[in-house]
PDB file of N, CA, C and O in Angstrom:
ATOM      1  N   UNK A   1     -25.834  14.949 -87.493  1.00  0.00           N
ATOM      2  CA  UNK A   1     -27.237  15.343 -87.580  1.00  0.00           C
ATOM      3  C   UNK A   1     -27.945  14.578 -88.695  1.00  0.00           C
ATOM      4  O   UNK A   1     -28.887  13.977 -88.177  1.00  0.00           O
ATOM      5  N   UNK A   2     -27.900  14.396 -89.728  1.00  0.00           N
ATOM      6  CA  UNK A   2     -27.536  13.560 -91.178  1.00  0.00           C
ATOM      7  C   UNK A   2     -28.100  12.100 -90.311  1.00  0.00           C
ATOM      8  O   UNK A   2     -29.239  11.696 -90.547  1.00  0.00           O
ATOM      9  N   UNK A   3     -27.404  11.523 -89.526  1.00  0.00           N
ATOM     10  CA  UNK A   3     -28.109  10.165 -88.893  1.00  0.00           C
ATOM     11  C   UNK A   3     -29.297  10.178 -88.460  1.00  0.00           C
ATOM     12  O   UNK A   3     -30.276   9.466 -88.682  1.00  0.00           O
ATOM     13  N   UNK A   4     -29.065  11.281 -87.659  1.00  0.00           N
ATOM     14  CA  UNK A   4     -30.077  11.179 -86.884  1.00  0.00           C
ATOM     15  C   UNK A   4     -32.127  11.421 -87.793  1.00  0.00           C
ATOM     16  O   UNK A   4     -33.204  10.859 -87.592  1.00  0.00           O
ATOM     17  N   UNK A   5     -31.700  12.434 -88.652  1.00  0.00           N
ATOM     18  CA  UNK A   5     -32.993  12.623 -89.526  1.00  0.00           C
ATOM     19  C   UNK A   5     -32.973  11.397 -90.265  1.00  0.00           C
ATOM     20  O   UNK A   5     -34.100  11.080 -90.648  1.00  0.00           O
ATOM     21  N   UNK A   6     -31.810  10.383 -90.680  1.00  0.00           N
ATOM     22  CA  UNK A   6     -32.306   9.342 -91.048  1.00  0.00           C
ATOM     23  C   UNK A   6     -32.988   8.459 -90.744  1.00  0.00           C
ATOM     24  O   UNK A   6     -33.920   7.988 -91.395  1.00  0.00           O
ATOM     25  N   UNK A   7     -32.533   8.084 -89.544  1.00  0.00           N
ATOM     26  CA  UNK A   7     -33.193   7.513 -88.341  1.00  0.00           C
ATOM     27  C   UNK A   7     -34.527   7.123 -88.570  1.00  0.00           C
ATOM     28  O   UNK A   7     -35.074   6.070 -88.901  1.00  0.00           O
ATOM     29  N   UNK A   8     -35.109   8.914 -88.150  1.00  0.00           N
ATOM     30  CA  UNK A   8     -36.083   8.942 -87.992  1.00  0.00           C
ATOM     31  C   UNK A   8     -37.108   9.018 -88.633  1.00  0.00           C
ATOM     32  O   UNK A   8     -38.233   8.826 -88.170  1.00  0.00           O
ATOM     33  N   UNK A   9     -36.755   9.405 -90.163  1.00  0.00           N
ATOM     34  CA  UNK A   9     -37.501   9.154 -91.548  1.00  0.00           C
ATOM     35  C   UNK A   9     -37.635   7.475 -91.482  1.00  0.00           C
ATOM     36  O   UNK A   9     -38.751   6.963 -91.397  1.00  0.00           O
ATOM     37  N   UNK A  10     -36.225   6.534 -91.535  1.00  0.00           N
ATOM     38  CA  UNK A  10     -36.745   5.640 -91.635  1.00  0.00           C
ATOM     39  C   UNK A  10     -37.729   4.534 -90.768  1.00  0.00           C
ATOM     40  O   UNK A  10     -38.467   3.614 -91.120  1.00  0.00           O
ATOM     41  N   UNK A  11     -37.350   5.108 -89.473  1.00  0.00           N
ATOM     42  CA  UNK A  11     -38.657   4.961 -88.422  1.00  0.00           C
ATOM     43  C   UNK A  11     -39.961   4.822 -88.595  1.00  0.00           C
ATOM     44  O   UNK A  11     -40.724   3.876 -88.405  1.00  0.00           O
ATOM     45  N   UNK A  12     -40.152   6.244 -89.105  1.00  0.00           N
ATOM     46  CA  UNK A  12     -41.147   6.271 -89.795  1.00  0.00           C
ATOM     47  C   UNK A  12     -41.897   5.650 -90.995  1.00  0.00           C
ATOM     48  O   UNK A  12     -43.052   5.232 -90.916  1.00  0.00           O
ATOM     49  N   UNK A  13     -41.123   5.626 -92.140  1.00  0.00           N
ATOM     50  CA  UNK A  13     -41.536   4.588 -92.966  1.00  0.00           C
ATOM     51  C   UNK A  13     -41.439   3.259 -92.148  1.00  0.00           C
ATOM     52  O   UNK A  13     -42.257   2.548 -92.732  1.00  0.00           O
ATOM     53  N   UNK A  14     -41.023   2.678 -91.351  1.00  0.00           N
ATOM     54  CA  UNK A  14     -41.207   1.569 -90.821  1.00  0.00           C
ATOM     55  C   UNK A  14     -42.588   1.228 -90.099  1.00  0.00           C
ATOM     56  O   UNK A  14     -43.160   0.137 -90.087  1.00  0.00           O
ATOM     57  N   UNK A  15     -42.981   2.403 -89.508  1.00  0.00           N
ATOM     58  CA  UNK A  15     -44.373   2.470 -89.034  1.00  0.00           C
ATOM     59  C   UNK A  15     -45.368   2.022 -89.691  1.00  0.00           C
ATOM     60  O   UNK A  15     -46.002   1.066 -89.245  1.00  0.00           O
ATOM     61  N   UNK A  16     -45.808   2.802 -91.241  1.00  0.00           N
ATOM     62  CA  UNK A  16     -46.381   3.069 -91.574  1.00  0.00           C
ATOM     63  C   UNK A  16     -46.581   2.292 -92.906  1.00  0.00           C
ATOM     64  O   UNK A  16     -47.666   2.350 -93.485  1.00  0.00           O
ATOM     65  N   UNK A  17     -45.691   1.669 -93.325  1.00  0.00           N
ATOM     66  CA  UNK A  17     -45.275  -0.135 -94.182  1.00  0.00           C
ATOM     67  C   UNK A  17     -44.897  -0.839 -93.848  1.00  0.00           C
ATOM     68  O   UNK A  17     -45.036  -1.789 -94.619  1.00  0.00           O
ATOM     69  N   UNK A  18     -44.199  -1.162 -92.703  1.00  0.00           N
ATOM     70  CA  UNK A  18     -43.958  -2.576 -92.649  1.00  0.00           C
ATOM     71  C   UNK A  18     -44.549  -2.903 -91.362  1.00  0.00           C
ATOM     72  O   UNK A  18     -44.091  -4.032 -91.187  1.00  0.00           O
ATOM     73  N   UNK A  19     -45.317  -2.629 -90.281  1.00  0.00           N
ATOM     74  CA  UNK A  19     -45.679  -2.444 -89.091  1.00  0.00           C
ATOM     75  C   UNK A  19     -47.205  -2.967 -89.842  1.00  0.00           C
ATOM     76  O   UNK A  19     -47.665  -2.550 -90.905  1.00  0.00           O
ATOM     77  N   UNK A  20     -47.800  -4.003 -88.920  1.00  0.00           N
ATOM     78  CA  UNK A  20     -49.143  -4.709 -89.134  1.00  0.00           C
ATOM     79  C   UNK A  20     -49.426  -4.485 -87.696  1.00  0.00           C
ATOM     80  O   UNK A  20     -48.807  -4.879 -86.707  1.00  0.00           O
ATOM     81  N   UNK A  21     -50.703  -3.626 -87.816  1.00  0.00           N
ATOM     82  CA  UNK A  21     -51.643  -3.081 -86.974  1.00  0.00           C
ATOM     83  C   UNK A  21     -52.518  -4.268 -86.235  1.00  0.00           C
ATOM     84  O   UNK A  21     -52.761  -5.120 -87.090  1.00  0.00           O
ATOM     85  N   UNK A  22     -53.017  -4.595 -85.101  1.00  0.00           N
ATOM     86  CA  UNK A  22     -54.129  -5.130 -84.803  1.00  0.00           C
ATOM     87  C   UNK A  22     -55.841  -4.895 -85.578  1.00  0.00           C
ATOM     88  O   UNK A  22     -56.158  -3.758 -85.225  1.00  0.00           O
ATOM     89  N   UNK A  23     -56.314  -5.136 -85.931  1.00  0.00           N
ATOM     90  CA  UNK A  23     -57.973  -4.941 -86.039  1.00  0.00           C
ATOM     91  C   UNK A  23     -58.244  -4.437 -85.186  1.00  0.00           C
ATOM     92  O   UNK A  23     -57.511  -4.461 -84.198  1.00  0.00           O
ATOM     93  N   UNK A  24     -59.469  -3.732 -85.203  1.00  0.00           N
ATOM     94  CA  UNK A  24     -60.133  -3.738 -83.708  1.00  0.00           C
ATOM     95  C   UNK A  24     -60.596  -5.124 -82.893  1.00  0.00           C
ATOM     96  O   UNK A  24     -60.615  -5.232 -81.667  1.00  0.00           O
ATOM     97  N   UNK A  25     -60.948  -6.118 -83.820  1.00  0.00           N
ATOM     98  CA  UNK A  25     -61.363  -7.122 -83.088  1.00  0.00           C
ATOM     99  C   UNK A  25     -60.543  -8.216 -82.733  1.00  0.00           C
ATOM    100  O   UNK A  25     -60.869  -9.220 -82.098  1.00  0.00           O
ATOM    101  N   UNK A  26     -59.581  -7.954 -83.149  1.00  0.00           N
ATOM    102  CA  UNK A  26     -58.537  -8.901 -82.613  1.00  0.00           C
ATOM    103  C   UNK A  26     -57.937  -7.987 -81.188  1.00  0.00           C
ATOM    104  O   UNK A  26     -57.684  -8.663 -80.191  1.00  0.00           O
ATOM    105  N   UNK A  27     -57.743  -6.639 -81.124  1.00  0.00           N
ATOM    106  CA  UNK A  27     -57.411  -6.134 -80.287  1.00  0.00           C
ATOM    107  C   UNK A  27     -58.274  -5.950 -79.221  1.00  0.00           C
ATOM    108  O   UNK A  27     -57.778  -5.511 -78.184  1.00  0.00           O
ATOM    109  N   UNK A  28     -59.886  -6.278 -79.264  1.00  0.00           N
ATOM    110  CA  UNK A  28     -60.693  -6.698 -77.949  1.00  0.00           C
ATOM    111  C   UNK A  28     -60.395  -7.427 -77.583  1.00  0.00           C
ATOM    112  O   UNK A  28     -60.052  -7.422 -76.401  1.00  0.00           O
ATOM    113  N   UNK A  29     -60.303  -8.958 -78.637  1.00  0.00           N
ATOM    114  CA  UNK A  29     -59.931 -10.159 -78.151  1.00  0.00           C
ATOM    115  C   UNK A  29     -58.807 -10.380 -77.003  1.00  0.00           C
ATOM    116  O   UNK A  29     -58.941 -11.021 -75.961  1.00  0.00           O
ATOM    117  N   UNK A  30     -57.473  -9.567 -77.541  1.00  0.00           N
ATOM    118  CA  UNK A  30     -56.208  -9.748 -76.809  1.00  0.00           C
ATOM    119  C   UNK A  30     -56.622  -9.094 -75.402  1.00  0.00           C
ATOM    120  O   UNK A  30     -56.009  -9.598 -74.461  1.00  0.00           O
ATOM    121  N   UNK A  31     -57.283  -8.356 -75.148  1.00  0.00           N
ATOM    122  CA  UNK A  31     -57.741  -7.130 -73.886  1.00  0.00           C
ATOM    123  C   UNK A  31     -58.563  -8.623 -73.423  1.00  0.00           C
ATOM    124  O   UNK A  31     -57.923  -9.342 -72.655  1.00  0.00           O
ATOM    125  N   UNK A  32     -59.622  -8.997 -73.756  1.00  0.00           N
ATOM    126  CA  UNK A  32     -60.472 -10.047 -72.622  1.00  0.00           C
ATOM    127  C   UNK A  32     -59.371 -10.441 -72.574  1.00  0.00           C
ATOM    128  O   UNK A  32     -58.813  -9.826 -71.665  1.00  0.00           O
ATOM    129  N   UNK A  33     -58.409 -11.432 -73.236  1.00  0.00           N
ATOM    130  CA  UNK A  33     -57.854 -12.653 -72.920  1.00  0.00           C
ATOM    131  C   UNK A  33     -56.755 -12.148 -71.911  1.00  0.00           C
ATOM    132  O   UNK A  33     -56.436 -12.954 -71.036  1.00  0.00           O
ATOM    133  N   UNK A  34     -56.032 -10.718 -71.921  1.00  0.00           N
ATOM    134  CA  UNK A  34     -55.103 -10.026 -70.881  1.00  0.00           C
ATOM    135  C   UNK A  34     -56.155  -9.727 -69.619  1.00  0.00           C
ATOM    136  O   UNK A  34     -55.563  -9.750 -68.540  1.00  0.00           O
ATOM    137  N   UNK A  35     -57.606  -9.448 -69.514  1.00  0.00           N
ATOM    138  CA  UNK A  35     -58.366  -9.231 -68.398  1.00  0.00           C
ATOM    139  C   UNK A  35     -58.386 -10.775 -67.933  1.00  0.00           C
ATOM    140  O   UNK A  35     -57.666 -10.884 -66.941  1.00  0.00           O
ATOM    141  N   UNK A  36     -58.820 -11.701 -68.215  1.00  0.00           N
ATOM    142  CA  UNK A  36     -58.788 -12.595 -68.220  1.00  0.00           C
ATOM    143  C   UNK A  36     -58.181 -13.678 -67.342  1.00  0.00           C
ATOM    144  O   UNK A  36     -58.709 -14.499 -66.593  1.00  0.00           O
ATOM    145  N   UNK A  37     -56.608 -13.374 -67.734  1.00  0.00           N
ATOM    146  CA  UNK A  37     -55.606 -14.239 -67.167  1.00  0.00           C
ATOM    147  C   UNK A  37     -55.253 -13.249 -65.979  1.00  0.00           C
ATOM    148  O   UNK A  37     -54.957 -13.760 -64.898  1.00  0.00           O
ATOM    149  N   UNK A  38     -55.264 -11.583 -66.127  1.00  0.00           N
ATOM    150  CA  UNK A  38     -55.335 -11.154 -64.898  1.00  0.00           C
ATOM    151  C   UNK A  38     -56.318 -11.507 -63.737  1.00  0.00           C
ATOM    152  O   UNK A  38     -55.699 -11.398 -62.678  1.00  0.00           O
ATOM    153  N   UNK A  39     -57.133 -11.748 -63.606  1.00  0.00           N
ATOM    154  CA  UNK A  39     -58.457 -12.200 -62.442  1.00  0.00           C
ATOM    155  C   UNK A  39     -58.038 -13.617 -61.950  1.00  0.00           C
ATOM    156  O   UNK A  39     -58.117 -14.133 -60.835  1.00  0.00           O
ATOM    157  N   UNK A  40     -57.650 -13.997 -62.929  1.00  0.00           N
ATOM    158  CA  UNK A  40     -57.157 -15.671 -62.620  1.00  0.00           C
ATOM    159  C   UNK A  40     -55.761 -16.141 -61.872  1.00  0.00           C
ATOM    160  O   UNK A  40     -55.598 -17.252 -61.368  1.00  0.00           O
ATOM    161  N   UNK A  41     -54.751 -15.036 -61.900  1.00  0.00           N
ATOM    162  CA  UNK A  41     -53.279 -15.105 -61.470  1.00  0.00           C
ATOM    163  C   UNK A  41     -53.633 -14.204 -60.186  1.00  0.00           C
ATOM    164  O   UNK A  41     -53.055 -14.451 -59.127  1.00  0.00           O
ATOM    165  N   UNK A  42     -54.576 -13.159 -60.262  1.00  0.00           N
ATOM    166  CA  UNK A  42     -54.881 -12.463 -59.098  1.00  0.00           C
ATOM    167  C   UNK A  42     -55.280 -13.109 -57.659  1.00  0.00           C
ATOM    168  O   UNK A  42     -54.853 -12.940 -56.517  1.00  0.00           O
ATOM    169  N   UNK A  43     -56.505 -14.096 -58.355  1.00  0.00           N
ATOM    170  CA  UNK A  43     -57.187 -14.993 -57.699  1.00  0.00           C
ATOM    171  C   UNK A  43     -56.574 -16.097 -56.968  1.00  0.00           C
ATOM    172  O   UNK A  43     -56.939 -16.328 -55.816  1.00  0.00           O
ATOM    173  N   UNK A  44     -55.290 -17.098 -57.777  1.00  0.00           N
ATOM    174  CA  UNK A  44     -54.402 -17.617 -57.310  1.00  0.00           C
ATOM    175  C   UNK A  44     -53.567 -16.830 -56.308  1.00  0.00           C
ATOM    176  O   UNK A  44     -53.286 -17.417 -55.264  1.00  0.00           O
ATOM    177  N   UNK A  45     -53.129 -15.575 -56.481  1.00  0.00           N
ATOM    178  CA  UNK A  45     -52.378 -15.217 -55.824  1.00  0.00           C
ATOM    179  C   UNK A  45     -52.914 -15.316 -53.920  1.00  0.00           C
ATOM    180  O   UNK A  45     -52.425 -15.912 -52.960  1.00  0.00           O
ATOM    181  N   UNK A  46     -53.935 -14.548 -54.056  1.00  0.00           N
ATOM    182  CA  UNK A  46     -54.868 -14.784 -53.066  1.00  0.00           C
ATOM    183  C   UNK A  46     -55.065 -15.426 -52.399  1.00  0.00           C
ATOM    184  O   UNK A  46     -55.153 -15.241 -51.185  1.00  0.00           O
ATOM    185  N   UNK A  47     -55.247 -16.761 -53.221  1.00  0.00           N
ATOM    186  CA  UNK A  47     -55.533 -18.035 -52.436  1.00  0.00           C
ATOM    187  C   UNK A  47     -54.201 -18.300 -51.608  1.00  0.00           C
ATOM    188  O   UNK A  47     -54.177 -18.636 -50.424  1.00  0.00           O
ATOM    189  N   UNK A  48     -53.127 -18.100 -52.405  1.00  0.00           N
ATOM    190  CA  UNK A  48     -51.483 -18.265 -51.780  1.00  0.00           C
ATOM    191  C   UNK A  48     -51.805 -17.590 -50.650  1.00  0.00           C
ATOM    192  O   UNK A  48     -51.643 -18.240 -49.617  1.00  0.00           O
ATOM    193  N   UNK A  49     -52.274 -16.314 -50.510  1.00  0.00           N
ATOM    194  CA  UNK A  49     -51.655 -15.441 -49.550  1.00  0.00           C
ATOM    195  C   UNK A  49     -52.805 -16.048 -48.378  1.00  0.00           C
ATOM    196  O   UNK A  49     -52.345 -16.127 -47.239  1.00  0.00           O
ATOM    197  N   UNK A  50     -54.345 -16.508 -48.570  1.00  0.00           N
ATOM    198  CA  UNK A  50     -55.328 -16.581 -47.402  1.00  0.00           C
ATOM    199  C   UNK A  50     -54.173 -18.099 -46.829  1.00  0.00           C
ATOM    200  O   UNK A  50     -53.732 -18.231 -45.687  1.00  0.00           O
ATOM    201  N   UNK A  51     -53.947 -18.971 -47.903  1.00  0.00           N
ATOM    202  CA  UNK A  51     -53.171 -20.322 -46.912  1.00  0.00           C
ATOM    203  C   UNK A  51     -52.043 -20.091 -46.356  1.00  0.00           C
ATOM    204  O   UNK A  51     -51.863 -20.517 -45.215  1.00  0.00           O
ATOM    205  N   UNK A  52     -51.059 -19.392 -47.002  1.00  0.00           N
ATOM    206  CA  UNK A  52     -50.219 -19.326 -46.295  1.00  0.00           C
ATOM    207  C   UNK A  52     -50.343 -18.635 -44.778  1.00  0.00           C
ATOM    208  O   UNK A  52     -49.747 -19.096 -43.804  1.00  0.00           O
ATOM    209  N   UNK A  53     -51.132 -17.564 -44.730  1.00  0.00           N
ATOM    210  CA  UNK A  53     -52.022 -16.914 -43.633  1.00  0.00           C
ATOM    211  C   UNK A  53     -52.102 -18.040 -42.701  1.00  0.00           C
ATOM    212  O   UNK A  53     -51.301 -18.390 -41.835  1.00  0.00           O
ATOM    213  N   UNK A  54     -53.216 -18.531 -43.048  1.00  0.00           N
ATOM    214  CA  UNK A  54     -53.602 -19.755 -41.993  1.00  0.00           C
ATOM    215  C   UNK A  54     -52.722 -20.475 -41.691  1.00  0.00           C
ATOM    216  O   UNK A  54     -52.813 -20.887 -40.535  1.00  0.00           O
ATOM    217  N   UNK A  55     -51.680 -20.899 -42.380  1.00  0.00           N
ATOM    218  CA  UNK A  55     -50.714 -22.153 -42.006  1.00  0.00           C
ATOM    219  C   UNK A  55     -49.663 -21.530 -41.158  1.00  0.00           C
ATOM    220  O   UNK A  55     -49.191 -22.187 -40.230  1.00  0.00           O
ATOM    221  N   UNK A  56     -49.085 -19.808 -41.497  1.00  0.00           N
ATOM    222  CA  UNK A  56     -48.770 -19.195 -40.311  1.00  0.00           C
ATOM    223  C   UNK A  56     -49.157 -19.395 -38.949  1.00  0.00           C
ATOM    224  O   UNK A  56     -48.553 -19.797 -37.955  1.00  0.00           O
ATOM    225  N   UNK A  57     -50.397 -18.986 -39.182  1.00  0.00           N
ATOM    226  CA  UNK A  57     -51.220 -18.552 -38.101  1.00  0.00           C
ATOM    227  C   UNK A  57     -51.401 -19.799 -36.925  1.00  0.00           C
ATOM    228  O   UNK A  57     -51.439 -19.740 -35.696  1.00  0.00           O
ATOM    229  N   UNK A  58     -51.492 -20.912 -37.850  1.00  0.00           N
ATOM    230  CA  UNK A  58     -51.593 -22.367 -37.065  1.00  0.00           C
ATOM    231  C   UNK A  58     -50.334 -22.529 -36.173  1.00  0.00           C
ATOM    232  O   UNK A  58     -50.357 -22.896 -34.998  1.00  0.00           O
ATOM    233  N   UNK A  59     -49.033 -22.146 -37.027  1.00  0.00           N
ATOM    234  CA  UNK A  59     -47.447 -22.411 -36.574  1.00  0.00           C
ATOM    235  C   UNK A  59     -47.379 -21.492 -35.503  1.00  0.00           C
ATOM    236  O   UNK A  59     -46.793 -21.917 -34.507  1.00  0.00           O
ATOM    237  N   UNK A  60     -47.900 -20.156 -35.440  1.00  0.00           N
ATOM    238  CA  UNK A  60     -47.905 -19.615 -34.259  1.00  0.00           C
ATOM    239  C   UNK A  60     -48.584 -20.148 -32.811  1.00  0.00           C
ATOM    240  O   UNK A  60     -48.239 -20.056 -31.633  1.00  0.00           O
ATOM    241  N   UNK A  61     -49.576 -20.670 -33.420  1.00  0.00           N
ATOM    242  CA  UNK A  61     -50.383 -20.813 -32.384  1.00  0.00           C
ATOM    243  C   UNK A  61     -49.788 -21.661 -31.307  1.00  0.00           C
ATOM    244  O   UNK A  61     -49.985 -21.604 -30.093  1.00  0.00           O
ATOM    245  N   UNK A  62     -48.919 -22.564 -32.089  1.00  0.00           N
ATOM    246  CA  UNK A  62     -48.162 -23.626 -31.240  1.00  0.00           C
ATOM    247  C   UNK A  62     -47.145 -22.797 -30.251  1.00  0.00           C
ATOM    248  O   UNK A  62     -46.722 -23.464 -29.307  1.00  0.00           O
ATOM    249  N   UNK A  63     -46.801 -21.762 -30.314  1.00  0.00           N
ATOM    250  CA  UNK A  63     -45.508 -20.858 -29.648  1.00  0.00           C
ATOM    251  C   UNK A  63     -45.942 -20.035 -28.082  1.00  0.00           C
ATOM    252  O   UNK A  63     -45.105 -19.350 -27.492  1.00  0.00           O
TER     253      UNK A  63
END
C-alpha cells in the first residue's frame, strides 16, 4: 500500500513541477493546425475514394 500512495504523491508532484502546460495561445494554435491537417487528409481521402470509384466503375463497364 506504501507504493502505491507513493506513486501517487509523486505523480502528483510531477504534475504540478515538472509538467509545462500549453498557453492558451499556443494551444489554439495546435487546435487550427490539428483542424487543419484534418480537412486536408479528409479531402485527399475523398479524392482517393471519388477515383478509385470511377476507375472501378470504368473496369466494370468493360464486363
Amino acid at each position: 500500500m506504501n507504493k502505491i500512495s507513493n506513486y501517487i504523491r509523486e505523480s502528483y508532484h510531477e504534475l504540478l513541477e515538472k509538467v509545462t502546460w500549453p498557453t492558451s495561445t499556443q494551444l489554439q494554435q495546435s487546435t487550427v493546425i490539428v483542424l487543419a491537417a484534418t480537412v486536408i487528409i479528409t479531402a485527399i481521402v475523398a479524392l482517393m475514394d471519388l477515383a478509385s470509384s470511377y476507375l472501378l466503375k470504368l473496369i466494370y463497364s468493360f464486363f
